[in-house]
PDB file as gemmi writes it, atoms N, CA and C in Angstrom:
CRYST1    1.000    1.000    1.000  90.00  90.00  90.00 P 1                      
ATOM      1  N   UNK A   1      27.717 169.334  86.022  1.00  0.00           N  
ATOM      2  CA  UNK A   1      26.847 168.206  85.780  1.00  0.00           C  
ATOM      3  C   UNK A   1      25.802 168.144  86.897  1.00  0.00           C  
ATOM      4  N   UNK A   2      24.387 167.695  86.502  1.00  0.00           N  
ATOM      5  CA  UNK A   2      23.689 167.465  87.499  1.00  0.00           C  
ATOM      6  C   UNK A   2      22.572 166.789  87.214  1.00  0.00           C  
ATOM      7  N   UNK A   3      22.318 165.921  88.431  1.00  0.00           N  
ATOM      8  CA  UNK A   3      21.459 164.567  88.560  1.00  0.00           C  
ATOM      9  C   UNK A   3      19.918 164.719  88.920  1.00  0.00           C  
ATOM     10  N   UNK A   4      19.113 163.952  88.252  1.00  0.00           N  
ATOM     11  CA  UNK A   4      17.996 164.407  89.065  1.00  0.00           C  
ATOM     12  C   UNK A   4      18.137 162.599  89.665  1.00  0.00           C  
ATOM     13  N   UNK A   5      17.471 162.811  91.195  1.00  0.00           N  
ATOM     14  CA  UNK A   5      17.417 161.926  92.098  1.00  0.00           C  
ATOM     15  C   UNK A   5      15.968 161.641  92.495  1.00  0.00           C  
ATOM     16  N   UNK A   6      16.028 160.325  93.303  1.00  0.00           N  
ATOM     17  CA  UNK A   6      14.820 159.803  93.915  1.00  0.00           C  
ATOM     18  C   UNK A   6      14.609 160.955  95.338  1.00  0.00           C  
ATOM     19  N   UNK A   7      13.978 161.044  95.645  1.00  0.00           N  
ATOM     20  CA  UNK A   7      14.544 161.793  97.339  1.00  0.00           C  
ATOM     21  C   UNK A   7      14.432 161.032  98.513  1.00  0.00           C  
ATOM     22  N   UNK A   8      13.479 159.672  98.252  1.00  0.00           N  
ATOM     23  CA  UNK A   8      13.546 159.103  99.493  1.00  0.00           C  
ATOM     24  C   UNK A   8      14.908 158.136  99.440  1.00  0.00           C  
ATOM     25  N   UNK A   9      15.470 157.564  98.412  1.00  0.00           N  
ATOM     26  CA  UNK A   9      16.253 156.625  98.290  1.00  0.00           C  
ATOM     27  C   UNK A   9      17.458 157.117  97.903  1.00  0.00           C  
ATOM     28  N   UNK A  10      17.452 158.167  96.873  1.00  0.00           N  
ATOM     29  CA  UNK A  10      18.734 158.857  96.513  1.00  0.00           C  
ATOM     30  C   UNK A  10      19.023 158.207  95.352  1.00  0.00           C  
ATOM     31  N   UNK A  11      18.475 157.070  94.798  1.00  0.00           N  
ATOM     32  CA  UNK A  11      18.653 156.383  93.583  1.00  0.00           C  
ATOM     33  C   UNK A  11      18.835 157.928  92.269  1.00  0.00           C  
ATOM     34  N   UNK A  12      19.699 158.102  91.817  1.00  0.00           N  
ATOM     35  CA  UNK A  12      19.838 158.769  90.164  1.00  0.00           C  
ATOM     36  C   UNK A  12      18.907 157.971  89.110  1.00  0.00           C  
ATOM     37  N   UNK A  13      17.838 158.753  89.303  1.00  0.00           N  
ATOM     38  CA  UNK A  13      17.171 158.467  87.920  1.00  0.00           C  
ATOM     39  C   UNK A  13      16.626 158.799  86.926  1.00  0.00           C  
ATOM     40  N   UNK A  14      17.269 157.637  85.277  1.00  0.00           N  
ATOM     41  CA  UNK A  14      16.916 158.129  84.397  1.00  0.00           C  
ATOM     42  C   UNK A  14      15.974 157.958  83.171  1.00  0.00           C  
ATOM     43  N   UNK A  15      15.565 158.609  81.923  1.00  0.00           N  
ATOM     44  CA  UNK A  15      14.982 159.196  81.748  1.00  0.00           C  
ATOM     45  C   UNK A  15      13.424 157.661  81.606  1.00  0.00           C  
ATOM     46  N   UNK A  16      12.581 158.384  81.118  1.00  0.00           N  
ATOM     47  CA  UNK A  16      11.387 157.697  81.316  1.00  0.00           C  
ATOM     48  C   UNK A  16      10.669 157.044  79.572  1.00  0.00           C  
ATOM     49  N   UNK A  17      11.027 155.293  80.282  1.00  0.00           N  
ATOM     50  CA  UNK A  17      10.649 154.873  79.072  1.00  0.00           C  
ATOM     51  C   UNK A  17       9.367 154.879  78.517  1.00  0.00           C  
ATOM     52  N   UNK A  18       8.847 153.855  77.363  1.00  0.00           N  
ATOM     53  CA  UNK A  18       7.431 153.550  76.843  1.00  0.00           C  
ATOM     54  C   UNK A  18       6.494 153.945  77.074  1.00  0.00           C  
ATOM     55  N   UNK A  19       6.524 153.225  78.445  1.00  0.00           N  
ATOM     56  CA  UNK A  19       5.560 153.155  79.385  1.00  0.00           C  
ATOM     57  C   UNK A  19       5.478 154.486  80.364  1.00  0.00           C  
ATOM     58  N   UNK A  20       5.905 155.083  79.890  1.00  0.00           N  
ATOM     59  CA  UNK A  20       6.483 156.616  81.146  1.00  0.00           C  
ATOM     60  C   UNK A  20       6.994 156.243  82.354  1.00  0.00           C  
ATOM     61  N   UNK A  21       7.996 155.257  82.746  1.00  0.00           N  
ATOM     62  CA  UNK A  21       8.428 154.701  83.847  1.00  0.00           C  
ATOM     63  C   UNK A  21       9.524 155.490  84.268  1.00  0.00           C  
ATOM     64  N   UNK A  22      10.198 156.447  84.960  1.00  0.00           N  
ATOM     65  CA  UNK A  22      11.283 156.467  85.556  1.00  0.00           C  
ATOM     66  C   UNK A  22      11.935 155.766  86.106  1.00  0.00           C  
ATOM     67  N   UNK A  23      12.761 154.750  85.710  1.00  0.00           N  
ATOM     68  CA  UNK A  23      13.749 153.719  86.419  1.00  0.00           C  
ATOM     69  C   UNK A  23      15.165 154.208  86.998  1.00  0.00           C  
ATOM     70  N   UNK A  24      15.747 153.633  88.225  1.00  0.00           N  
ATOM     71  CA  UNK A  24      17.265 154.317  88.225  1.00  0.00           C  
ATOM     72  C   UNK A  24      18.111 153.947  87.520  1.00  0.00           C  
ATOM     73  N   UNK A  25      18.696 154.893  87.033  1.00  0.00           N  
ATOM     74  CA  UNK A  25      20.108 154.465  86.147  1.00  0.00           C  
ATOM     75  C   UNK A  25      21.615 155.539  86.655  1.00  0.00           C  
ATOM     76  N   UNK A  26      21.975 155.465  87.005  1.00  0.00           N  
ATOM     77  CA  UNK A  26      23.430 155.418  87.561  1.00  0.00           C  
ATOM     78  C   UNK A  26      23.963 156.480  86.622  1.00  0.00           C  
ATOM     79  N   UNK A  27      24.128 156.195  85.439  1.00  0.00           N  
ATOM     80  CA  UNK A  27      24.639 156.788  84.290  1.00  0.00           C  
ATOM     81  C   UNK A  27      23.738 157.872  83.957  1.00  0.00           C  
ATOM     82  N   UNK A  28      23.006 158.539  84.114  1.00  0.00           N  
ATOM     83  CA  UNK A  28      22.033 159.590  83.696  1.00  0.00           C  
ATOM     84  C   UNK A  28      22.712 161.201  84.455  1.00  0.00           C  
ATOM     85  N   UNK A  29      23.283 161.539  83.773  1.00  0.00           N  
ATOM     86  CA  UNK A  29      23.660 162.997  84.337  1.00  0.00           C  
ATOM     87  C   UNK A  29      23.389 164.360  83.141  1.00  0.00           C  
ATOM     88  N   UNK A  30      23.331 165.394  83.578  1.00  0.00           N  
ATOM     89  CA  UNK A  30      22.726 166.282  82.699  1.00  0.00           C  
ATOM     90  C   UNK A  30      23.530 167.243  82.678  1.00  0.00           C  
ATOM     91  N   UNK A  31      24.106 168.121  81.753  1.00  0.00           N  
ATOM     92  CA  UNK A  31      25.400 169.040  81.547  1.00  0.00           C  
ATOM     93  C   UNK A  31      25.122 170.261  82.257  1.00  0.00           C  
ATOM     94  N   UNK A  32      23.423 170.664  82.181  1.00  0.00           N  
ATOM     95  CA  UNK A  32      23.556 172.302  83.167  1.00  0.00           C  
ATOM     96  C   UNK A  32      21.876 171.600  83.902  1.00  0.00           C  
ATOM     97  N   UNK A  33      21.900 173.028  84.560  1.00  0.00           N  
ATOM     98  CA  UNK A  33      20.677 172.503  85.559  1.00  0.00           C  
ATOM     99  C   UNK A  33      19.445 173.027  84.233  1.00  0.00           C  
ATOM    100  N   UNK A  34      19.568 173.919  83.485  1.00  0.00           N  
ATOM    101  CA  UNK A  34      17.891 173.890  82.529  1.00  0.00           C  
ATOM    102  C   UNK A  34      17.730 172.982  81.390  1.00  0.00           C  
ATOM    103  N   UNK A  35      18.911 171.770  81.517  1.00  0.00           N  
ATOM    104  CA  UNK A  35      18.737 170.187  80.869  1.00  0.00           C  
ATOM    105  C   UNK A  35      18.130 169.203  81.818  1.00  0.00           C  
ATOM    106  N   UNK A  36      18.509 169.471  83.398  1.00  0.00           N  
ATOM    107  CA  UNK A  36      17.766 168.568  84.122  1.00  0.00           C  
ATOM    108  C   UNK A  36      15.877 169.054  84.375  1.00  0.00           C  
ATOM    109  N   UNK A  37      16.021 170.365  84.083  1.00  0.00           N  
ATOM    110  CA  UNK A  37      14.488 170.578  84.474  1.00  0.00           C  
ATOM    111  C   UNK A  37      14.034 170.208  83.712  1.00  0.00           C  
ATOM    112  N   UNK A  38      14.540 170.972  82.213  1.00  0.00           N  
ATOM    113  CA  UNK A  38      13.642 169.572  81.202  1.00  0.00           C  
ATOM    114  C   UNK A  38      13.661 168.610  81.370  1.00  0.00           C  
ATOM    115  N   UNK A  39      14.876 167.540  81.668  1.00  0.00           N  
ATOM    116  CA  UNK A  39      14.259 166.029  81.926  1.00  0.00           C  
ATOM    117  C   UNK A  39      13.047 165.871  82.866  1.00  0.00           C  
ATOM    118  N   UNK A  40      13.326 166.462  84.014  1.00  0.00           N  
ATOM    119  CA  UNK A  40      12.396 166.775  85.184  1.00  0.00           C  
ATOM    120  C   UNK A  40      10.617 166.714  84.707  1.00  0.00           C  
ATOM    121  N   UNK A  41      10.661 167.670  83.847  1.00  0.00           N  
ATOM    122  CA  UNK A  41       9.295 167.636  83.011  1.00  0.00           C  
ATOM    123  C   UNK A  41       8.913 166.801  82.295  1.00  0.00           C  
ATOM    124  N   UNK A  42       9.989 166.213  81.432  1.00  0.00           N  
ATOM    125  CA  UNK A  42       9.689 164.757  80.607  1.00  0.00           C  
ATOM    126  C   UNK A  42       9.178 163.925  81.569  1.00  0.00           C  
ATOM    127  N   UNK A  43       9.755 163.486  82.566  1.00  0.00           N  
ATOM    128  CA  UNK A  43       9.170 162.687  83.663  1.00  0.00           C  
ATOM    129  C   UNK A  43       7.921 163.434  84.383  1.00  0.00           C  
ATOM    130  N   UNK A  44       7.695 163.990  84.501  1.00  0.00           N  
ATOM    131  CA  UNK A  44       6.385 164.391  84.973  1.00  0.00           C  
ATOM    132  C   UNK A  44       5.299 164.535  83.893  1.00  0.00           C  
ATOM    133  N   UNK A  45       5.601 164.387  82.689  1.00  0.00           N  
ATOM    134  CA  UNK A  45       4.683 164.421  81.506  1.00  0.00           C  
ATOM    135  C   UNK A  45       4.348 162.382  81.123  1.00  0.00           C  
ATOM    136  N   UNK A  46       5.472 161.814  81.316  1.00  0.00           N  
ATOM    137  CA  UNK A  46       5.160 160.771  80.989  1.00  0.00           C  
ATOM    138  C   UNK A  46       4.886 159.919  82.059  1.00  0.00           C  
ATOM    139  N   UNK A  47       4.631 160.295  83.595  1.00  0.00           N  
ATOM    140  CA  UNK A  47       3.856 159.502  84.667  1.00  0.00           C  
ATOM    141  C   UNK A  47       2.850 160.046  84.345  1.00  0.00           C  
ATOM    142  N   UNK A  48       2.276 161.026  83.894  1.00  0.00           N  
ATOM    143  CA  UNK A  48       0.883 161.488  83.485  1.00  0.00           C  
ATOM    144  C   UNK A  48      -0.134 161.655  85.046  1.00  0.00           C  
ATOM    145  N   UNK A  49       0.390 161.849  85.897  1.00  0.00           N  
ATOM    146  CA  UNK A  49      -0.055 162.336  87.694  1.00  0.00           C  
ATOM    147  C   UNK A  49      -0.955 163.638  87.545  1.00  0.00           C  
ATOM    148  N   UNK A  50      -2.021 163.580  88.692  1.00  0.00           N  
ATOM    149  CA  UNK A  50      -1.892 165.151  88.886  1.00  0.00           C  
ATOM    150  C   UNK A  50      -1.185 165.580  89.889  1.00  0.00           C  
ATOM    151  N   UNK A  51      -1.087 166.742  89.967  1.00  0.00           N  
ATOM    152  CA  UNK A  51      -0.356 167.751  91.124  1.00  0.00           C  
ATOM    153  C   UNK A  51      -0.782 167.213  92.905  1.00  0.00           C  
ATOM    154  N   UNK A  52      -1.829 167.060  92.671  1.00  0.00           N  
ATOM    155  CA  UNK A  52      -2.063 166.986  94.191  1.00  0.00           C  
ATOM    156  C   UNK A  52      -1.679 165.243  94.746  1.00  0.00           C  
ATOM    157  N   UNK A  53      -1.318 164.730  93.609  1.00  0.00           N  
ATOM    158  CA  UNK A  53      -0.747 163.369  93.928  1.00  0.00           C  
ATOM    159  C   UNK A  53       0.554 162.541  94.702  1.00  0.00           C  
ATOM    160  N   UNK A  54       0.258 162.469  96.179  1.00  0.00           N  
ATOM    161  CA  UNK A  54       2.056 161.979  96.291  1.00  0.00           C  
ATOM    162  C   UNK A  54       3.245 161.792  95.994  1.00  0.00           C  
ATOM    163  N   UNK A  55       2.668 160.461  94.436  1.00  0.00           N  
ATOM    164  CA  UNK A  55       3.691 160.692  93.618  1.00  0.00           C  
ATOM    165  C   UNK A  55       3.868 161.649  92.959  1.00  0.00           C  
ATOM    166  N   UNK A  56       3.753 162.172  92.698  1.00  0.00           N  
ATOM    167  CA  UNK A  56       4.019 163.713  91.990  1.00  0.00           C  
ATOM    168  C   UNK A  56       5.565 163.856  91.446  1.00  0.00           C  
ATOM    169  N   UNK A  57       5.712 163.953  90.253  1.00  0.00           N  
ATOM    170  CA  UNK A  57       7.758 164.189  90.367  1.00  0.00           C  
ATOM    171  C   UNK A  57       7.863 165.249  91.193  1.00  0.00           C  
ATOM    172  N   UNK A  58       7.263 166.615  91.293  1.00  0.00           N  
ATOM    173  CA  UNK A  58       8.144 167.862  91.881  1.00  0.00           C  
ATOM    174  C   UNK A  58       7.964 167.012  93.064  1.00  0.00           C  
ATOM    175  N   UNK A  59       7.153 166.086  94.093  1.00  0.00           N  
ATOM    176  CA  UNK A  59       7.492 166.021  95.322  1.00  0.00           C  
ATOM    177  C   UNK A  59       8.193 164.679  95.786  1.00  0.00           C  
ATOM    178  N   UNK A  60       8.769 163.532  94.595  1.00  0.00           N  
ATOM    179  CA  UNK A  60       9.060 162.830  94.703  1.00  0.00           C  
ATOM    180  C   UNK A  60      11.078 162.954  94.481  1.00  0.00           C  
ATOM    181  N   UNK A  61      11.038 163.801  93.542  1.00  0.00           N  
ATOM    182  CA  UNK A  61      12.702 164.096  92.892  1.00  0.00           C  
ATOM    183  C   UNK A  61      12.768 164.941  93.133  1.00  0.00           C  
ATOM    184  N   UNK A  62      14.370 165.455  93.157  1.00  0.00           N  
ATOM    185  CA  UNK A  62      15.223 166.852  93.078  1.00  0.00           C  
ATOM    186  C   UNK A  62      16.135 166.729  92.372  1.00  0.00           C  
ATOM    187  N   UNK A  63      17.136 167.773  91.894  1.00  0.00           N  
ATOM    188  CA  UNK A  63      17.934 167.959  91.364  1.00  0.00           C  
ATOM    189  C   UNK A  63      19.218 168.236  92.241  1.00  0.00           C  
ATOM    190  N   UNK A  64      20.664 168.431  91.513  1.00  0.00           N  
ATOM    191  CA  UNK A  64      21.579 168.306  92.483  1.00  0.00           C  
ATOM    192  C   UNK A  64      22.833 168.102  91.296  1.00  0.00           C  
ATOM    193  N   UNK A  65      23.635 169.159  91.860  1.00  0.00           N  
ATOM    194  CA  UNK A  65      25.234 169.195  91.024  1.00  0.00           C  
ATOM    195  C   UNK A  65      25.760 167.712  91.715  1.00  0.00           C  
ATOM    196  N   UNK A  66      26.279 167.549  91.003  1.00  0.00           N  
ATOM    197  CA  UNK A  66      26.932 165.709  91.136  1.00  0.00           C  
ATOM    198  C   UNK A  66      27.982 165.886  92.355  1.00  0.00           C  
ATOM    199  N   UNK A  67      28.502 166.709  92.294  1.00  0.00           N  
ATOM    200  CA  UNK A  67      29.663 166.893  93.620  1.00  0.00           C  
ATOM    201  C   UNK A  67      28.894 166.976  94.927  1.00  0.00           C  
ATOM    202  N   UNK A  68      27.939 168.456  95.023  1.00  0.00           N  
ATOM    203  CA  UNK A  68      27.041 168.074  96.174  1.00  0.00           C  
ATOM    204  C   UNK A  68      26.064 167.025  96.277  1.00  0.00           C  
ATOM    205  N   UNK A  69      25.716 166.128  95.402  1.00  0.00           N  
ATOM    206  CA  UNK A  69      24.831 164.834  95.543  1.00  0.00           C  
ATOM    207  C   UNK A  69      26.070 163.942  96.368  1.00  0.00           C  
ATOM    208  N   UNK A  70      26.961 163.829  95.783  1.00  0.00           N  
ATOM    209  CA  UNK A  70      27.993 162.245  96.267  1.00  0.00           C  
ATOM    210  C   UNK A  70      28.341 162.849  97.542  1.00  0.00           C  
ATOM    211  N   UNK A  71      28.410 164.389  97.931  1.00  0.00           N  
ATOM    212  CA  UNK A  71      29.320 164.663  99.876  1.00  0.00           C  
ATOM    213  C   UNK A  71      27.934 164.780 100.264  1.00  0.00           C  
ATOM    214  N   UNK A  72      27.287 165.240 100.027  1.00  0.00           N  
ATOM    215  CA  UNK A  72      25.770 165.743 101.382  1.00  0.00           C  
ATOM    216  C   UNK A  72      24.967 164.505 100.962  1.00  0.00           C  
ATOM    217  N   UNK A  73      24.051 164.394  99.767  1.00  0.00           N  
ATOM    218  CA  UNK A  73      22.972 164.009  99.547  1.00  0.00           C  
ATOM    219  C   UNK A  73      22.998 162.185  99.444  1.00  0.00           C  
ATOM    220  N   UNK A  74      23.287 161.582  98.562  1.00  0.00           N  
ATOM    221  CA  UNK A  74      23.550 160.301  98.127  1.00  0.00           C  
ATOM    222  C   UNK A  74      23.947 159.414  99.871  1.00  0.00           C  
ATOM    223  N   UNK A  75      22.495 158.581 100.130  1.00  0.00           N  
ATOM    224  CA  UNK A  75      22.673 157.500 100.904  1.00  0.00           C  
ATOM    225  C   UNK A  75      23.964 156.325 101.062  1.00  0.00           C  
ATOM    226  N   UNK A  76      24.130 155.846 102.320  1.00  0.00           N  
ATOM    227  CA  UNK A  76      25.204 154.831 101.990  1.00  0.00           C  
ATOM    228  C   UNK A  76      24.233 153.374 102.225  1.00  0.00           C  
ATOM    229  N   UNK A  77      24.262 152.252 101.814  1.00  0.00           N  
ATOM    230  CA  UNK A  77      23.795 151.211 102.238  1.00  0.00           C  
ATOM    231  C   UNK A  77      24.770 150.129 103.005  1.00  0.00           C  
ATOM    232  N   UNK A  78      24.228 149.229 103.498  1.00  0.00           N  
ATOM    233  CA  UNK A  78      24.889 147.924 104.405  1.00  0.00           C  
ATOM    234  C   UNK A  78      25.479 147.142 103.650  1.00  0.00           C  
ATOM    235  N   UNK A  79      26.435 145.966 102.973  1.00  0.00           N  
ATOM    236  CA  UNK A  79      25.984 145.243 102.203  1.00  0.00           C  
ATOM    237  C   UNK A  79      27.291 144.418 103.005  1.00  0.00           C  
ATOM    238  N   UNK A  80      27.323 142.944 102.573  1.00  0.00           N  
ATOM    239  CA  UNK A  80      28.002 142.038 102.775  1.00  0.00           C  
ATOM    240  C   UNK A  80      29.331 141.819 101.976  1.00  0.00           C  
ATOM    241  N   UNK A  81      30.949 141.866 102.390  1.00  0.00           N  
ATOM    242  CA  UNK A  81      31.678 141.250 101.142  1.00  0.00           C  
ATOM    243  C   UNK A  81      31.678 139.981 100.648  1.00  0.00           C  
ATOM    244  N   UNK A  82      31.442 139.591  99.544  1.00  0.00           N  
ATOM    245  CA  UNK A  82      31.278 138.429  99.649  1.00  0.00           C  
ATOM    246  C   UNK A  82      32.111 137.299  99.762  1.00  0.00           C  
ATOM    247  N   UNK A  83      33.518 137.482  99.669  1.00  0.00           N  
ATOM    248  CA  UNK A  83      34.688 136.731  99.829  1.00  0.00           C  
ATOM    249  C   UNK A  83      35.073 136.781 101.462  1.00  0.00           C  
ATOM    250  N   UNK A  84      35.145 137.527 102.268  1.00  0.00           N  
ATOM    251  CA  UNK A  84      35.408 137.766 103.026  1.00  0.00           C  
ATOM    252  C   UNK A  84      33.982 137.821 104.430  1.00  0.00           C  
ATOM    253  N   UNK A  85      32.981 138.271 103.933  1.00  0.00           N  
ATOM    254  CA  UNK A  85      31.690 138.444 104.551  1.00  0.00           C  
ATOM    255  C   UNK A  85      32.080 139.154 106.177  1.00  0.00           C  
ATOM    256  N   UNK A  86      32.686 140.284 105.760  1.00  0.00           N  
ATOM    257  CA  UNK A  86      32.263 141.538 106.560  1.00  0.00           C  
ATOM    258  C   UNK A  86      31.170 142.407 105.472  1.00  0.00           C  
ATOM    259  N   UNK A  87      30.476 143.431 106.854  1.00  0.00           N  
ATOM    260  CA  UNK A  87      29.879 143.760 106.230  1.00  0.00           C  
ATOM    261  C   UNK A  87      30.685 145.387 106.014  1.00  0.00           C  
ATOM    262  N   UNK A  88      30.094 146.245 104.969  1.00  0.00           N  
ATOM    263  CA  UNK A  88      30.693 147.502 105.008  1.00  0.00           C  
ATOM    264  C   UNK A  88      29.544 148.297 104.300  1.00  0.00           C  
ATOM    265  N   UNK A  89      29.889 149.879 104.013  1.00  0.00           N  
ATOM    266  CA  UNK A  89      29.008 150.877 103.374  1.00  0.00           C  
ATOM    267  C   UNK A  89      29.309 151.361 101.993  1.00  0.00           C  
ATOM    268  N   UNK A  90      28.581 151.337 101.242  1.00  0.00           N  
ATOM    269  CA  UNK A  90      28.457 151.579  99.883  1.00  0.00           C  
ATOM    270  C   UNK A  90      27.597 152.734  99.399  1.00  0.00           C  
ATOM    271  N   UNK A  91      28.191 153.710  98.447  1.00  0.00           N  
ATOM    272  CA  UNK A  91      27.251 154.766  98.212  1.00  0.00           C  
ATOM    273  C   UNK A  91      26.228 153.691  97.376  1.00  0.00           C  
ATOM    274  N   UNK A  92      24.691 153.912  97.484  1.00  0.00           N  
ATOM    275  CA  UNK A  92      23.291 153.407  96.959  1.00  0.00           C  
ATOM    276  C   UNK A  92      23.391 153.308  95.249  1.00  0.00           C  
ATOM    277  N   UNK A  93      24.057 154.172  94.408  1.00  0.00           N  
ATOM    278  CA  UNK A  93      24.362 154.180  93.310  1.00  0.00           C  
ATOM    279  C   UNK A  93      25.731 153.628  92.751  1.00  0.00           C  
ATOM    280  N   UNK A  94      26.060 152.803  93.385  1.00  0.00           N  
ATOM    281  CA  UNK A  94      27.253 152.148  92.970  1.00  0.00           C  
ATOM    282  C   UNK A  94      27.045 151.258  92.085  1.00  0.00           C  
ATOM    283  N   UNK A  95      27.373 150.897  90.630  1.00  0.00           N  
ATOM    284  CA  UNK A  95      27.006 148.968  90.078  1.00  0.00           C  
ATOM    285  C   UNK A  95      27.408 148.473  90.853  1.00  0.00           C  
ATOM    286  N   UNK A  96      26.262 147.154  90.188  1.00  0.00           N  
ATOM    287  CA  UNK A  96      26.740 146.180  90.963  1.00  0.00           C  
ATOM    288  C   UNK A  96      27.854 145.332  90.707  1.00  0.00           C  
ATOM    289  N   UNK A  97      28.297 145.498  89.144  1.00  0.00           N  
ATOM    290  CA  UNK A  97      29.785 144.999  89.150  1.00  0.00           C  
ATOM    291  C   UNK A  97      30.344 146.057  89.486  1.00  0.00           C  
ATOM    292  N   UNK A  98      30.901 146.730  90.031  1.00  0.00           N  
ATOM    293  CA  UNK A  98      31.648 147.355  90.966  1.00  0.00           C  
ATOM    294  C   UNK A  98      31.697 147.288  92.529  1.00  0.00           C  
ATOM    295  N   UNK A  99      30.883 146.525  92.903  1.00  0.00           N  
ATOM    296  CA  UNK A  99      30.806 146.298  94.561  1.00  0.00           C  
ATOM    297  C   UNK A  99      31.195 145.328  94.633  1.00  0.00           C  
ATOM    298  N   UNK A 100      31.960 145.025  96.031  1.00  0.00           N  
ATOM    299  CA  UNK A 100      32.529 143.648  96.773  1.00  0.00           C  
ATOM    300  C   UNK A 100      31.833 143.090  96.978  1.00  0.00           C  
ATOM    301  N   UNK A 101      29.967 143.207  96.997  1.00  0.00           N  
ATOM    302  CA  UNK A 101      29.498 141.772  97.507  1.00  0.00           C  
ATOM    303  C   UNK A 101      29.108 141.366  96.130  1.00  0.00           C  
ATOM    304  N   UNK A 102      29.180 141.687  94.853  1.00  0.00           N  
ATOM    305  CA  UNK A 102      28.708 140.816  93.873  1.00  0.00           C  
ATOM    306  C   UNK A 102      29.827 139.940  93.536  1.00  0.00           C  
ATOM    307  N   UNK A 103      29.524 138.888  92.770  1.00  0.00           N  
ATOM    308  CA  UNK A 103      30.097 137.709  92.165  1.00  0.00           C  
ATOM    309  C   UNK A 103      31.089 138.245  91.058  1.00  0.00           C  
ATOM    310  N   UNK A 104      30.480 138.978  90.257  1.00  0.00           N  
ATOM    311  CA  UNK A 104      30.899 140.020  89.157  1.00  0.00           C  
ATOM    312  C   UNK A 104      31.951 140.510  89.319  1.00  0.00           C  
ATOM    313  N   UNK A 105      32.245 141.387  90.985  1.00  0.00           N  
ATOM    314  CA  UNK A 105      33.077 141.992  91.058  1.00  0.00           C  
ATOM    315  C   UNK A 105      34.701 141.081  91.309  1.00  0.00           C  
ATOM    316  N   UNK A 106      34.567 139.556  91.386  1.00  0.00           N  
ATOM    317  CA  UNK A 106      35.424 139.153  92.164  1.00  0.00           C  
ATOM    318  C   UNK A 106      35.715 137.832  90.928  1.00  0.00           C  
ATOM    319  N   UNK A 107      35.123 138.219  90.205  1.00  0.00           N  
ATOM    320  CA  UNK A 107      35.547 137.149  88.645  1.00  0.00           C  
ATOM    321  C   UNK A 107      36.581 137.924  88.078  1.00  0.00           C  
ATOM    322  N   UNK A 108      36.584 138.833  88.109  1.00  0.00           N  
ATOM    323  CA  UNK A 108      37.495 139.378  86.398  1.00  0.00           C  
ATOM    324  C   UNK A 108      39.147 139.289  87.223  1.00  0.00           C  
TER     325      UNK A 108                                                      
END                                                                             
């Protein structure tokens, strides 16, 4: 499996709506790497950029087998528990009903 990612943030993101937006989505993984290049291209076809542009997808995203994204690549963030209010580290792609500082996580 493999992800295409933000590179400054590490956010997994997927594919690109209406509007040609790439948003992160968590859930977006791709079965071999010449399914992610095509996505790769979908997103670079529907920001409609040129090449020499910052944003650019090739210089904004990468790709990445899901095992080496979660040990090397994938950021941790700060966040607060919220029952307890220590703070601790969270991989950046976690839901948010799945984390200790949401409300969500501490209802069910």
């Amino acid at each position: 499996m493999f992800y295409i990612y933000e590179k400054s943030s590490t956010y997994i993101i997927g594919k690109p709506d209406r509007n040609g937006v790439a948003r992160p989505d968590h859930r977006q993984s791709y079965k071999t790497m010449a399914s992610a290049k095509a996505g790769l291209t979908r997103i670079k076809k529907a920001e409609n950029l040129l090449p020499t542009d910052p944003n650019y997808a090739e210089f904004r995203y990468a790709i990445c087998e899901t095992d080496m994204f979660h040990k090397l690549v994938e950021k941790k963030v700060k966040k607060k528990n919220m029952m307890s209010g220590e703070e601790f580290m969270e991989p950046a792609n976690r839901p948010y009903y799945l984390s200790p500082s949401s409300e969500t996580y501490w209802s069910s």
